[in-house]
C-alpha positions as CSV (number, residue, x, y, z in Angstrom):
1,X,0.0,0.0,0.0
2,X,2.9,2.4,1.0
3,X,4.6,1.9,-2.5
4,X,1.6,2.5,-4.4
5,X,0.6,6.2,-2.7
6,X,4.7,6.7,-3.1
7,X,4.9,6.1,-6.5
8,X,1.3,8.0,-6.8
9,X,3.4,10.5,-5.2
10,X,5.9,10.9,-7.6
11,X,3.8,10.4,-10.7
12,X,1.8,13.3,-9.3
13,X,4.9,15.6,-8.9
14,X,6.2,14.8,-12.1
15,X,2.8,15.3,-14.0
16,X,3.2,19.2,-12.1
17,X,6.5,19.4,-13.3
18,X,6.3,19.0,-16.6
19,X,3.0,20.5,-16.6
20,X,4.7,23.7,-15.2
21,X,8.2,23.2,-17.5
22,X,5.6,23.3,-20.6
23,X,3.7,26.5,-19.5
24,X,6.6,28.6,-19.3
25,X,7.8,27.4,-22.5
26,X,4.7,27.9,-24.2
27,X,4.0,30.9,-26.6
28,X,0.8,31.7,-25.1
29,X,-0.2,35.1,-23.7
30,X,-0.4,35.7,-19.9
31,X,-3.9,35.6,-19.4
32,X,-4.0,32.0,-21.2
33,X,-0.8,30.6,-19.0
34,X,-3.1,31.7,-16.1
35,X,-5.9,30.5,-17.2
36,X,-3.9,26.9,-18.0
37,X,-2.2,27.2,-14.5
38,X,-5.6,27.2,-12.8
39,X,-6.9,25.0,-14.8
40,X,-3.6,22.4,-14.0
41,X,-3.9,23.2,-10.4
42,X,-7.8,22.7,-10.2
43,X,-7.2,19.3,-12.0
44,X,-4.0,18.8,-9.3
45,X,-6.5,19.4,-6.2
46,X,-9.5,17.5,-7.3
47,X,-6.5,14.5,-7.6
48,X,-5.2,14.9,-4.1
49,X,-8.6,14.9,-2.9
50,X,-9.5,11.7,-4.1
51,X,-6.7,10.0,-3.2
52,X,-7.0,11.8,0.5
53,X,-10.3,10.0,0.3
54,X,-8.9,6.9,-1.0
55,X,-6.9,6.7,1.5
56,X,-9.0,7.7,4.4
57,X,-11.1,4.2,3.4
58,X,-8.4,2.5,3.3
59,X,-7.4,3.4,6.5
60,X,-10.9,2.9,8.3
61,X,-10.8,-0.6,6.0
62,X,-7.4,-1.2,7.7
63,X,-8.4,-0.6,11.2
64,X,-11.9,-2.4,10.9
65,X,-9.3,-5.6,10.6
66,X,-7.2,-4.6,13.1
67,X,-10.0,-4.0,15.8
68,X,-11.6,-7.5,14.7
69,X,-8.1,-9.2,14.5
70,X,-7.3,-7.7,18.2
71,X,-11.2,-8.7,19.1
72,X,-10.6,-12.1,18.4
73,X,-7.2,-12.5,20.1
74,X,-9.3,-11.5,23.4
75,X,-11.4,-14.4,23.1
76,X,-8.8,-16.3,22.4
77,X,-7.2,-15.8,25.2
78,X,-10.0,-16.0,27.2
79,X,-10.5,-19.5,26.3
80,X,-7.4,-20.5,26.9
81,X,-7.4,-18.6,30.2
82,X,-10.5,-21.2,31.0
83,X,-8.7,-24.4,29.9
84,X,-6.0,-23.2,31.8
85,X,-7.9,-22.6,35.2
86,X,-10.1,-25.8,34.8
């Protein structure tokens, strides 16, 4: 999971970079590079976003197991307690 939102990462930065290299290259006029800009950043934004949501599922996913892992373990445990006492 950690290698996927790390190479997200650096697709993401990349896409901005050259996204940013090729507006200041481009013959446009100012009001179209800022028009472009916007328009690069809204896309940029509405990307974080739904990986921030992405990952906020996977996180609640993540600890949903963790809490019935750890649940589970307890009754374990208190079984064995049992078996152990008689």
């Amino acid at each position: 999971m950690n290698d996927n939102s790390s190479k997200f990462g650096w697709f993401l930065a990349g896409t901005l970079l050259g996204g940013a290299l090729g507006l200041l290259f481009a013959p446009k006029s100012g009001k179209e590079i800022r028009h472009d800009i916007k328009r690069t950043a809204d896309t940029s934004r509405e990307a974080m976003e739904a990986s921030g949501k992405e990952m906020m599922e996977r996180g609640k996913e993540l600890y949903e197991r963790g809490r019935q892992i750890a649940e589970d373990a307890s009754q374990l445990f208190e079984r064995g307690k049992k078996l152990v006492q008689g």
